[in-house]
Structure formats: structure tokens, C-alpha cells
LONUTI-151148 format. One line per 4 residues: number of its first residue (from 1); for each residue x, y, z of C-alpha. Coordinates in Angstrom, 2 decimals. Each point is the difference from the previous one (the first is absolute). Last residue first. Layout:
// residues N
NUM> X Y Z  ... .
//
This chain:
// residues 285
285> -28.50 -38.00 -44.91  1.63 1.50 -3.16  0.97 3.60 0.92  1.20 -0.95 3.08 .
281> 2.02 -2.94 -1.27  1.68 2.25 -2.74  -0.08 2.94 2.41  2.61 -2.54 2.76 .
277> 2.06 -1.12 -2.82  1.11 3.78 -1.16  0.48 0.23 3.73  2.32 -2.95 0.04 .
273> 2.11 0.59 -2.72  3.05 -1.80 0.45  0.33 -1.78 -3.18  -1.04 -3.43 1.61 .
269> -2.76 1.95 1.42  -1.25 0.99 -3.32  0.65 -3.35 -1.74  -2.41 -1.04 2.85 .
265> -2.88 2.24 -0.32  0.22 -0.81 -3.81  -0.93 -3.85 0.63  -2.19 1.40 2.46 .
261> -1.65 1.39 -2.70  -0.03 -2.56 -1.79  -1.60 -2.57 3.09  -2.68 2.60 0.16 .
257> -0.93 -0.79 -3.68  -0.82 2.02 -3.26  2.35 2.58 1.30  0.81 3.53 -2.09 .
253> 3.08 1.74 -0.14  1.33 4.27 0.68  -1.73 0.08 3.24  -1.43 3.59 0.41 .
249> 1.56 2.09 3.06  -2.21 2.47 1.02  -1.86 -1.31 2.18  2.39 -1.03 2.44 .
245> -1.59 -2.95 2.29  1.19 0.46 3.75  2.93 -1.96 1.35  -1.00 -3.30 2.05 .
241> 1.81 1.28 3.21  3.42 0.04 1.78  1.52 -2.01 -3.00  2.01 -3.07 -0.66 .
237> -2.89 -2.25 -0.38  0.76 0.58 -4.18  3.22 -1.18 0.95  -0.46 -2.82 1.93 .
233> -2.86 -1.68 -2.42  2.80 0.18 -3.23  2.15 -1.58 1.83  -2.61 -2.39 1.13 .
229> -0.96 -0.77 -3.69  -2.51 1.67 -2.00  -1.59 -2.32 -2.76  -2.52 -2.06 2.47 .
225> -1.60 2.91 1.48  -0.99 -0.76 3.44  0.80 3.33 1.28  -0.33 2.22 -2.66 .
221> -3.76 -0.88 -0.21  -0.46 -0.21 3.64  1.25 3.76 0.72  3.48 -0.07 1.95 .
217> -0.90 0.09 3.42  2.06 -3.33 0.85  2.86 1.16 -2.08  1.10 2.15 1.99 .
213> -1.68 4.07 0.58  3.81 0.95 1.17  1.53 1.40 2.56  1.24 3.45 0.67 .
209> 3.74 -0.18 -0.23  -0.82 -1.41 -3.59  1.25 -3.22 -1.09  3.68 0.18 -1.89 .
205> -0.92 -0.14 -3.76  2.28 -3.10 -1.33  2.33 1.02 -2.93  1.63 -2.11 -2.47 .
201> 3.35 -1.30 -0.69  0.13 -2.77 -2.22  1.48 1.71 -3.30  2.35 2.28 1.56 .
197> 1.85 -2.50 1.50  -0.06 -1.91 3.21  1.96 -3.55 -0.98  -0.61 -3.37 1.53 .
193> 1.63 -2.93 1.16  -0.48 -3.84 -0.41  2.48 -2.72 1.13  -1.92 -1.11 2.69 .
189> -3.11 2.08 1.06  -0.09 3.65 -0.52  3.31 2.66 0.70  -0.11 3.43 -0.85 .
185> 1.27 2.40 -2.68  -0.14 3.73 -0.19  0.73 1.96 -3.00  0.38 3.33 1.92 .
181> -1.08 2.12 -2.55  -3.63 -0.66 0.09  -0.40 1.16 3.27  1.34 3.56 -0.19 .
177> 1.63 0.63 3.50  -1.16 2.97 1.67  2.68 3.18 0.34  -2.28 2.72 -0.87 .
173> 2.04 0.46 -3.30  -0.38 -3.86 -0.87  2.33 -2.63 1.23  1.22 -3.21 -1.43 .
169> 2.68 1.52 -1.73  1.62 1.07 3.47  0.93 -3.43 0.39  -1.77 -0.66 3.98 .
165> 1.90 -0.27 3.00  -1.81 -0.53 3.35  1.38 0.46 3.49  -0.07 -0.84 3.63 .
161> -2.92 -3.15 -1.00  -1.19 -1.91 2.95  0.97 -4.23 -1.07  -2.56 -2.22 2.56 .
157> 1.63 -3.71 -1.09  -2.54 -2.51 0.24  1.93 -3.52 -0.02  -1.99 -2.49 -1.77 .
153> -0.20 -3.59 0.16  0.97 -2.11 -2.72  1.67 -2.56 1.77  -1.20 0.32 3.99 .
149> 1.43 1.82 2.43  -3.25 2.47 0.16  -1.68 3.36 -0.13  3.43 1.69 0.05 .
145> 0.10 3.97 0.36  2.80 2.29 -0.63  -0.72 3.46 1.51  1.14 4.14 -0.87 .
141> 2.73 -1.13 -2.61  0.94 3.43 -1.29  -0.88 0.35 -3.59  1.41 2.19 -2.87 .
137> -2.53 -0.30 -2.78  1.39 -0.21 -3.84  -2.67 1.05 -3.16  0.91 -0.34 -3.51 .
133> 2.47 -3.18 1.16  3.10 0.81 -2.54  2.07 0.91 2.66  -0.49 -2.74 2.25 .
129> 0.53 1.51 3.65  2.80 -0.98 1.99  -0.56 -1.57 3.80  1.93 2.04 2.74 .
125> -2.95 3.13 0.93  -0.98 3.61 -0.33  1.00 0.95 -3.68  0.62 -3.17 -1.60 .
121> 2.87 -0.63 -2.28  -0.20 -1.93 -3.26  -0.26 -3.04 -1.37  0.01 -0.41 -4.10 .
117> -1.80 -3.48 -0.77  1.69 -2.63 -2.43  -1.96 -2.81 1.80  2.90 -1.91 1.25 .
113> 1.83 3.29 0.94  -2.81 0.88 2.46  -0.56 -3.23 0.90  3.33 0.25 1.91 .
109> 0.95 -3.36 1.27  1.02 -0.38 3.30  -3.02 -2.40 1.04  0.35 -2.57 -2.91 .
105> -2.60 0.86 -2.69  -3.53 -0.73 0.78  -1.57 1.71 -3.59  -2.33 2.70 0.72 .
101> 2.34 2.40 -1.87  -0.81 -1.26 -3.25  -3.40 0.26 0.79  0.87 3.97 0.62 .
97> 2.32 0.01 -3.32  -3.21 -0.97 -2.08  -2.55 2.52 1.82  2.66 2.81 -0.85 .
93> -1.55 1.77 -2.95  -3.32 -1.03 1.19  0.09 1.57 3.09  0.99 -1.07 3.70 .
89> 0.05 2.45 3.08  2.95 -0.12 1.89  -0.72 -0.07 3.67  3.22 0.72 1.97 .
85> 0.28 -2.03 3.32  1.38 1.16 3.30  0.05 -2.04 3.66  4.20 -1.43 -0.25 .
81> -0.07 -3.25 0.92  -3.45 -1.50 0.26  -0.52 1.70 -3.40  2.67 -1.80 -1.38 .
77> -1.34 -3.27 1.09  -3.24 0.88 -1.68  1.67 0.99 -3.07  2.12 -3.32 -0.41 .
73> -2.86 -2.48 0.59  -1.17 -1.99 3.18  0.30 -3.48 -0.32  -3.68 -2.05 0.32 .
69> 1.77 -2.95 -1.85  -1.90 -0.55 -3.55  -2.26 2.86 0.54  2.22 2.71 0.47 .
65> -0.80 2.31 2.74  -2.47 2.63 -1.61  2.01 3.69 0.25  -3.59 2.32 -0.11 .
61> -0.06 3.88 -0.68  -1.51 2.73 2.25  -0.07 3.78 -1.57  -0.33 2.59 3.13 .
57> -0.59 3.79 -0.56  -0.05 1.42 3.69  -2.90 1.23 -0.81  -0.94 -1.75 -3.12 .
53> -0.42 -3.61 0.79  -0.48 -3.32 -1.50  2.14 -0.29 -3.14  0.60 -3.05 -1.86 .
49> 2.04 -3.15 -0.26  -0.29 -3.87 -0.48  1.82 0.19 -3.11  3.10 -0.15 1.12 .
45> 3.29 0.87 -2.51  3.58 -0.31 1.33  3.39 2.11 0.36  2.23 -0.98 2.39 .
41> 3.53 1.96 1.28  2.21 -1.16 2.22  1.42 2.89 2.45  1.49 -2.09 2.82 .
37> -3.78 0.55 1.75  -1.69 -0.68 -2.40  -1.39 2.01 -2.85  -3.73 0.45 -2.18 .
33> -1.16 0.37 -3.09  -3.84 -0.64 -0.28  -1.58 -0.58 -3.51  -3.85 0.75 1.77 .
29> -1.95 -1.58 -2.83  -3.31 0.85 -0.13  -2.71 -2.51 -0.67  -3.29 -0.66 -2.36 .
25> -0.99 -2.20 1.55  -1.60 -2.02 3.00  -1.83 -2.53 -2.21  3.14 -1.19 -2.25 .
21> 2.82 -0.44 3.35  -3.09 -1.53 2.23  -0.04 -2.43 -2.67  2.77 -1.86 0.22 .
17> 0.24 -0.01 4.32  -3.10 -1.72 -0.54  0.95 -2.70 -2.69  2.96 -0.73 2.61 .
13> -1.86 0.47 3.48  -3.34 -2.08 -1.26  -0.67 -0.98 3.95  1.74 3.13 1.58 .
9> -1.44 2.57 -2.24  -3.01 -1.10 -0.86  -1.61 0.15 -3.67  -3.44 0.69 -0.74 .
5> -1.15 -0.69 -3.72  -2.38 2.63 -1.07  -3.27 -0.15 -2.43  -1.03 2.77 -2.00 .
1> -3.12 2.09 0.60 .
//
């Protein structure tokens, strides 16, 4: 087991208020545009953001108070004024002009034009949409919550979603959004993002509605092998039952050791085939 370092949040407050930023990540950016009450428009990124409910859908995104002075920033004043946000979902072909856009300009000052982003009009509410966002929710305001006046404190904004605009590109024939074309980015710790391509997607078996053997009945051998990691653990305990042995399948390599086969085992489950795994270690305990 490795060692830790424990770090407190109010006695280490600066190397803590770091790190949380790199452990709780990867992020989603919630570029919110928003409008006050004379008709002022902000646009700014948050990366405290995500969605917590589908019925009523509800996305909740955090305005921090600025550390420096505890003031309250643009959006969230903007939000006291006139209760409607639109959620612009970030991508990599914008993820420059949206840190552009986090920049504390002068209230007044359209980040819009200072990013070189297109606004355009919503459907249901005041604030513009960013037309090259690949996805834009309409949001009406439901709550704003503050969990404290002090710098750096957040201000939990509950954001229910009237209406959701995706770039019809992005869509199959059945209407579901094709992952790997939306060429997401999120925010990690300091300066660092990342990119969802292609590449780095991969797909997690959800666990059955009837549950699973677990790891903890997962014969001894398998078990405590020392070549198959966790991952590799959780997936072969991702079934209703030990599956039975299938005699007619012949295993196309021989093993000298245990610890090569589960060498094998593993490529297999790192290529998805978990009941081709499952023989293998039937056939060979």
C-alpha cells in the first residue's frame, strides 16, 4: 500500500485549496451567459458544475466569491437580477476563447466580443446562446444558494433546463448523441485540461439489474492472483453466476504457468471479452 499525506482544509487552506482542484477532476465547464437587468450581457466559464436531476432536469454550477476580496462575480450578480442562465457546453474547438472569456473585464464589457464568440437568440429566455457551443441549455434560475460570505466560497446556483440545443451533426438517426464526436474538454488542476477523443473513450459494463457474484466469491485462484488487477477483478465479478464450462470450445494457446494464463485472461478483458476470459480460467483451474 502507498503512503498518504493528509492535508486539512482550514489549517493547510492554501496547499489545500491547490489540490482539491487536481484530485476532484476531471470537470465540466458550464460557459454560462447570462443578462442583467439593463440588458448587460456576461459570458464566463465555472468549473464547479454538473447535473443532478432528471425530472425536472436541473444542472447546478458554482460562482466562488473571489478569493482576494470575497466580491461576488459578474454572472452571479446577473443571476440575482434577471433568474435565467444559458449553459454553453465547452469543446475543444472553443476551449481557448472560453479561458479567454474568464478574464474579469470591467462590468459592461461584452465577453462575447472579447472572445470572438457569435451570440445568438434564445428560444425561451433573455441571455444569448453561444453559437458555436455543440450543445446550449436554456435555464430558468429555480434557487441560488450561498454556503458562506467568505472569499472563495461558493454560491450553488440550481439552473432547471427549458430547452436543449444540440448541432444536428452530433446526432445519429435515433437521435442519440455519438460520443466521440463531441470533442469534449474539461478542467483538472491549475492550468491543465483535458480532451475526450476517440482514443480515450472506453466502455464500462453497467452492473447487472440482478446483482452480481462480487469479487468476494470469485474462486481463490482468480482472486488473489497477483497479475489481474481490480479492474480486471470487477469485471469478471460482473455476472449473476460463475458461467458454466463450454465444452466445446478448445483454447487456441498453451500455459506453462497460472500466472501466463492470467497474463492472457487479462489482455482478454482489456479487449472486452469477458466470457472468452471466464472458459480460459474455467478450463484451467
Amino acid at each position: 500500500m502507498n503512503t498518504t499525506i493528509s492535508f486539512d482544509p482550514k489549517k493547510d487552506q492554501a496547499i489545500f485549496d491547490n489540490l482539491i482542484k487536481y484530485a476532484i477532476a476531471p470537470r465540466p465547464i458550464c460557459f454560462a451567459s447570462t443578462i442583467d437587468k439593463d440588458g448587460q450581457v456576461n459570458l464566463s466559464p465555472f468549473s464547479y458544475f454538473n447535473l443532478m436531476s432528471h425530472q425536472p432536469p436541473v444542472c447546478i454550477f458554482s460562482p466562488l466569491r473571489r478569493m482576494r476580496d470575497g466580491s461576488t462575480k459578474h454572472t452571479l450578480e446577473n443571476i440575482l437580477e434577471v433568474e435565467e442562465v444559458v449553459i454553453n457546453i465547452v469543446n475543444y474547438d472553443i476551449v481557448q476563447q472560453q479561458s479567454l472569456a474568464s478574464t474579469e473585464y470591467a462590468n459592461g464589457v461584452n465577453e462575447f466580443e472579447k472572445a470572438g464568440l457569435t451570440p445568438i437568440p434564445s428560444v425561451y429566455i433573455k441571455p444569448p446562446r453561444v453559437a458555436e457551443s455543440p450543445i446550449q441549455l436554456e435555464c430558468r434560475v429555480q434557487r441560488v444558494i450561498p454556503l458562506s460570505g467568505l472569499p472563495g466560497a461558493g454560491n450553488l446556483v440550481l439552473a432547471e433546463v427549458l430547452c436543449m440545443h444540440v448541432q444536428e451533426h452530433l446526432l445519429n438517426e435515433n437521435n442519440a448523441i455519438q460520443q466521440h464526436e463531441l470533442d469534449l474538454v474539461a478542467r483538472l488542476g491549475g492550468d491543465w485540461y483535458c480532451r475526450i477523443t476517440k482514443e480515450n473513450l472506453f466502455i464500462v459494463p453497467k452492473p447487472l439489474r440482478n446483482l452480481g457474484i462480487g469479487v468476494d466469491n470469485l474462486p481463490e485462484s482468480i482472486r488473489l492472483s497477483k497479475i489481474l488487477t481490480g479492474n480486471h477483478l470487477g469485471l469478471l465479478a460482473n455476472v449473476e453466476a460463475i458461467p458454466p464450462l463450454d465444452h466445446n470450445m478448445t483454447l487456441d494457446i498453451a500455459f506453462d504457468t497460472e500466472e501466463n494464463m492470467h497474463v492472457y485472461v487479462a489482455q482478454l478483458l482489456d479487449q472486452g471479452e469477458i466470457q472468452k476470459a471466464w472458459q480460459v480460467l474455467l478450463k484451467t483451474i
